[in-house]
C-alpha positions as CSV (number, residue, x, y, z in Angstrom):
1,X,97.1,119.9,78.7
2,X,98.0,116.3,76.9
3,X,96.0,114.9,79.9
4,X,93.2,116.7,79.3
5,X,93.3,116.2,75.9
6,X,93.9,112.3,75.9
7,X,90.7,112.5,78.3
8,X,88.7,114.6,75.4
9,X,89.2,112.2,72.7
10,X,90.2,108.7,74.0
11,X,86.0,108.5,73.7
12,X,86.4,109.0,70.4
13,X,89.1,107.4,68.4
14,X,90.2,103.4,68.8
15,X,94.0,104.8,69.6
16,X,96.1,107.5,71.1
17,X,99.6,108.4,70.2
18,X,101.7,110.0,72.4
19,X,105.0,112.1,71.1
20,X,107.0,113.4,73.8
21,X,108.9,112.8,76.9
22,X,108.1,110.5,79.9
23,X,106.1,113.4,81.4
24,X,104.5,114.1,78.4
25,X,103.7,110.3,78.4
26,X,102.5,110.4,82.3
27,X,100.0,113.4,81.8
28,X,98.2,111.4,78.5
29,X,98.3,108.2,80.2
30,X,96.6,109.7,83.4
31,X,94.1,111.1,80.9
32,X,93.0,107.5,79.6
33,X,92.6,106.4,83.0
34,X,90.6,109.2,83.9
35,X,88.7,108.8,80.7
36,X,87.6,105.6,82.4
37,X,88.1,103.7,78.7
38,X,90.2,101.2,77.4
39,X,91.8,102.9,74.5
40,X,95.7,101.6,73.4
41,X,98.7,103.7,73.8
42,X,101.2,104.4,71.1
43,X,104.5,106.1,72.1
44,X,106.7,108.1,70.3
45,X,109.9,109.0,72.4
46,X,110.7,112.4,71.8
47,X,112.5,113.5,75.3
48,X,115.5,113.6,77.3
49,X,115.6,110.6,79.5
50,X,112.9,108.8,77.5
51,X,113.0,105.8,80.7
52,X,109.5,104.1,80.3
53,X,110.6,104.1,76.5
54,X,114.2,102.2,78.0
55,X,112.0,100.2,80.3
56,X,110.0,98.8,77.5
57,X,112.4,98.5,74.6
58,X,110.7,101.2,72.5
59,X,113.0,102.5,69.5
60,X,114.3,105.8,70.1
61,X,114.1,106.9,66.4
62,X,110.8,108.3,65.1
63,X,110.5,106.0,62.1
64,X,110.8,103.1,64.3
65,X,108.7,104.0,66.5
66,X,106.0,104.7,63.9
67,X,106.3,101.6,63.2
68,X,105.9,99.9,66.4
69,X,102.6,102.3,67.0
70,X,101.1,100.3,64.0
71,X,102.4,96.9,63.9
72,X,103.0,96.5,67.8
73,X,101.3,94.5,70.1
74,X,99.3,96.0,73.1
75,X,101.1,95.0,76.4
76,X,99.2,96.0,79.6
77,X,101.1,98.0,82.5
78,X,100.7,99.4,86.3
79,X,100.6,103.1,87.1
80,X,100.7,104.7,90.7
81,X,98.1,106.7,92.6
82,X,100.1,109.7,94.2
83,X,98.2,112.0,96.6
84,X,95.4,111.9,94.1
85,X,97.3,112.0,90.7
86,X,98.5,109.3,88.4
87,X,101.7,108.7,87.7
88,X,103.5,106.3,85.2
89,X,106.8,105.5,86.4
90,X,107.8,106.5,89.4
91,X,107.5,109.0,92.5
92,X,110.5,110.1,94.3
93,X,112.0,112.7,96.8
94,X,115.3,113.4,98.0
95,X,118.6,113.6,96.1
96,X,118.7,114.7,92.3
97,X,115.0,114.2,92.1
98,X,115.0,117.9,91.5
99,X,117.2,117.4,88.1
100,X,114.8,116.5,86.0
101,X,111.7,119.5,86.3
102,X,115.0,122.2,87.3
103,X,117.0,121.5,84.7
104,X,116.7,124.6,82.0
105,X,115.0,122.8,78.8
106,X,117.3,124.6,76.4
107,X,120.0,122.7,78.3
108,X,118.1,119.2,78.1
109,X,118.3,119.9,74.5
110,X,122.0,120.4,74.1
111,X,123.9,118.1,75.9
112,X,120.4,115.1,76.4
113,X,121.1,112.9,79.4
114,X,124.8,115.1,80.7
115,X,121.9,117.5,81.3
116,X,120.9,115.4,84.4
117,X,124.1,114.3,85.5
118,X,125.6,117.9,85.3
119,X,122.3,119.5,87.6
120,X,122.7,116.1,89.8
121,X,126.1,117.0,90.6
122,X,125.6,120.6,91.3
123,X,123.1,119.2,94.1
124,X,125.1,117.2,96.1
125,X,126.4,120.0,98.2
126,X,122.3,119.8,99.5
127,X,121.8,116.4,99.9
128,X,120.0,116.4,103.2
129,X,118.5,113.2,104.8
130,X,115.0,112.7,105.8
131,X,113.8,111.4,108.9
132,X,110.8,109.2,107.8
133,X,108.2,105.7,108.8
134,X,107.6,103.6,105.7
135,X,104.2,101.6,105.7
136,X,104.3,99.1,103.0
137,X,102.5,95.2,102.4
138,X,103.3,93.6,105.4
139,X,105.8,95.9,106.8
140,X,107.3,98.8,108.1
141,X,111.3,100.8,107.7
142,X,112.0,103.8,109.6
143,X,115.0,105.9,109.5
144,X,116.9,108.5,107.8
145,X,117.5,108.5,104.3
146,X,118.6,110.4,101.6
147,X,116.7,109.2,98.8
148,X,113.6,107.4,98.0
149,X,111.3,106.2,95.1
150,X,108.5,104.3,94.5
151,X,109.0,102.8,91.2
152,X,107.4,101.0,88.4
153,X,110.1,100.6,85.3
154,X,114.3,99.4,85.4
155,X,115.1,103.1,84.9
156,X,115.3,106.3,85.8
157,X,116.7,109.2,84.8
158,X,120.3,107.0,84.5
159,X,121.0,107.5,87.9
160,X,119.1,104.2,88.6
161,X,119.2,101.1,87.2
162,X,116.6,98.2,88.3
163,X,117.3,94.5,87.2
164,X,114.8,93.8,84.5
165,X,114.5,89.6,85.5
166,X,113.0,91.4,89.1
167,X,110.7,94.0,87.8
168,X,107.3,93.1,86.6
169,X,105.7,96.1,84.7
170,X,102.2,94.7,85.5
171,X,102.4,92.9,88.5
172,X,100.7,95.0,90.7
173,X,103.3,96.0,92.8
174,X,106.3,98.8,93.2
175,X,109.7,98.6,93.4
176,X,110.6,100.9,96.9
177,X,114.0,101.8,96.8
178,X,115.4,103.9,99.9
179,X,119.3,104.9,100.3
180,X,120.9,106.3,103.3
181,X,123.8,108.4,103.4
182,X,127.2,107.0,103.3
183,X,128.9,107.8,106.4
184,X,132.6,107.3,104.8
185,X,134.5,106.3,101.6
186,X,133.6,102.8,102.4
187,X,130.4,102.9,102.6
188,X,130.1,105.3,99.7
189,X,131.6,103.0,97.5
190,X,129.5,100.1,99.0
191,X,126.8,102.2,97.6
192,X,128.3,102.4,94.0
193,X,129.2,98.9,93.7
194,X,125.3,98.1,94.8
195,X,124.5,100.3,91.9
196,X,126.6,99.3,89.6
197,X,125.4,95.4,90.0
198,X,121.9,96.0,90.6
199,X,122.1,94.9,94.3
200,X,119.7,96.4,96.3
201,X,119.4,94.4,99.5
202,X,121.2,96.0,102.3
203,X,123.5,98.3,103.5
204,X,123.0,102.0,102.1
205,X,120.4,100.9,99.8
206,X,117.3,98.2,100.6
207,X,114.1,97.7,97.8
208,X,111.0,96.0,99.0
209,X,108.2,95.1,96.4
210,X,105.0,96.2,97.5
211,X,101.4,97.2,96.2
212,X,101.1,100.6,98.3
213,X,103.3,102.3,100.5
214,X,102.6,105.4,103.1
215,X,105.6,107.5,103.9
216,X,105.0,109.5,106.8
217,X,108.2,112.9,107.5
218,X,108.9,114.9,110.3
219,X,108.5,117.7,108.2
220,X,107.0,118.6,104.7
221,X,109.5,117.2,101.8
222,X,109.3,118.1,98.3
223,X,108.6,115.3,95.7
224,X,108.9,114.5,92.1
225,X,106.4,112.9,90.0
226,X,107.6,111.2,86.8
227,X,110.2,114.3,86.5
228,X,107.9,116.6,87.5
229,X,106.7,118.7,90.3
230,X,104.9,116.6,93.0
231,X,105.1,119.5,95.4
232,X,105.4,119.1,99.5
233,X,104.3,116.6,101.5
234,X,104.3,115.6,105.3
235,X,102.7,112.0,104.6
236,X,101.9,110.6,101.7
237,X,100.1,107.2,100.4
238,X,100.6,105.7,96.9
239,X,99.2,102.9,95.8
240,X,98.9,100.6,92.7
241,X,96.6,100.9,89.8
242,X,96.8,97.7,88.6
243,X,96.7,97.0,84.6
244,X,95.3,100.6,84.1
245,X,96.6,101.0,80.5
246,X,97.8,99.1,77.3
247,X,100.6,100.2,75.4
248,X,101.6,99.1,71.9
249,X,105.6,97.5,72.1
């Protein structure tokens, strides 16, 4: 419903608050796109992984936060077209992208962000790679990997970690990160270390920037929008809606 509801009245008020999660966040800031307006955001993080509050350096406690909503500063940001839906942050499939949406809520609300690290863990056994052709500006990646995302913010879910002097929240273009599977210790420590340092240019792990990217699988594969469901998909395009909304910060 926040979508809807950020749709109903973004017609009618000069601002829109927002207190929630980052999928709470998503569905009202796909509303004020819908709404075809330019009303300002305000966030109030109020969720477990609360990354597009990280990504923009928004206080985690209320009263700060409050205060940011009325003496911030608007600063204007990308979204992402998914299959027909908006997203805020990023769109992903493959490993632990089910953690966030499977995860029991009572669970996010006693242990926070172990939540996700605990369910990641418990999927690893299922880690399965795809087989998949990625269409992106200018180029083209096929292979078989175990994750992928299409990303607009330096973190997600704490599992990945995107160096802020390379991401531009309103460039209009993605951050495409794809990692294969590790095919021993070496290599899965190779993968760690590129995490750890924020290195994603070859090996296990590559990033392209790009303003729309097509994935095309040899079978249907499940996806997440901004921690939520983004059900099954054979091929998919997603592409850049550039500047869509304003947030205070």
């Amino acid at each position: 419903m926040p979508d809807e509801l950020a749709y109903k009245y973004a017609s009618e008020y000069e601002l829109v608050v927002c207190v929630g999660g980052d999928g709470t966040l998503s569905a009202v800031m796909s509303g004020l796109v819908k709404s075809g307006t330019s009303v300002p955001l305000g966030y109030i993080p109020a969720g477990t992984a609360n990354d597009i509050a990280t990504t923009l350096s928004l206080s985690k406690v209320p009263s700060e936060a409050v205060q940011t909503v009325i003496n911030g500063s608007l600063r204007e940001l990308d979204i992402g077209m998914f299959a027909e839906r908006y997203f805020t942050y990023i769109a992903a499939f493959g490993a632990f992208t089910g953690v966030a949406h499977s995860t029991p809520q009572n669970i996010k609300r006693s242990l926070g962000h172990l939540a996700y690290v605990i369910s990641g863990i418990a999927e690893v056994p299922a880690i399965k790679p795809r087989k998949l052709t990625l269409e992106y500006d200018g180029g083209v990646i096929s292979g078989e990997f175990i994750f992928g995302a299409v990303v607009n913010s330096t973190s997600v879910a704490g599992f990945l970690k995107l160096d802020p002097q390379k991401v531009d929240l309103a460039d209009g273009m993605f951050e495409i990160v794809l990692v294969r599977q590790p095919v021993d210790p070496a290599a899965f420590l190779d993968l760690l270390s590129s995490i750890a340092t924020k290195s994603y240019d070859g090996g296990n792990i590559q990033m392209v920037h790009a303003s729309r990217a097509k994935f095309t699988f040899e079978e249907e594969v499940a996806w997440t929008v901004d921690g939520e469901d983004g059900g099954l998909h054979k091929e998919v395009e997603i592409t850049n809606a550039h500047r869509a909304v304003s947030i205070l910060v």
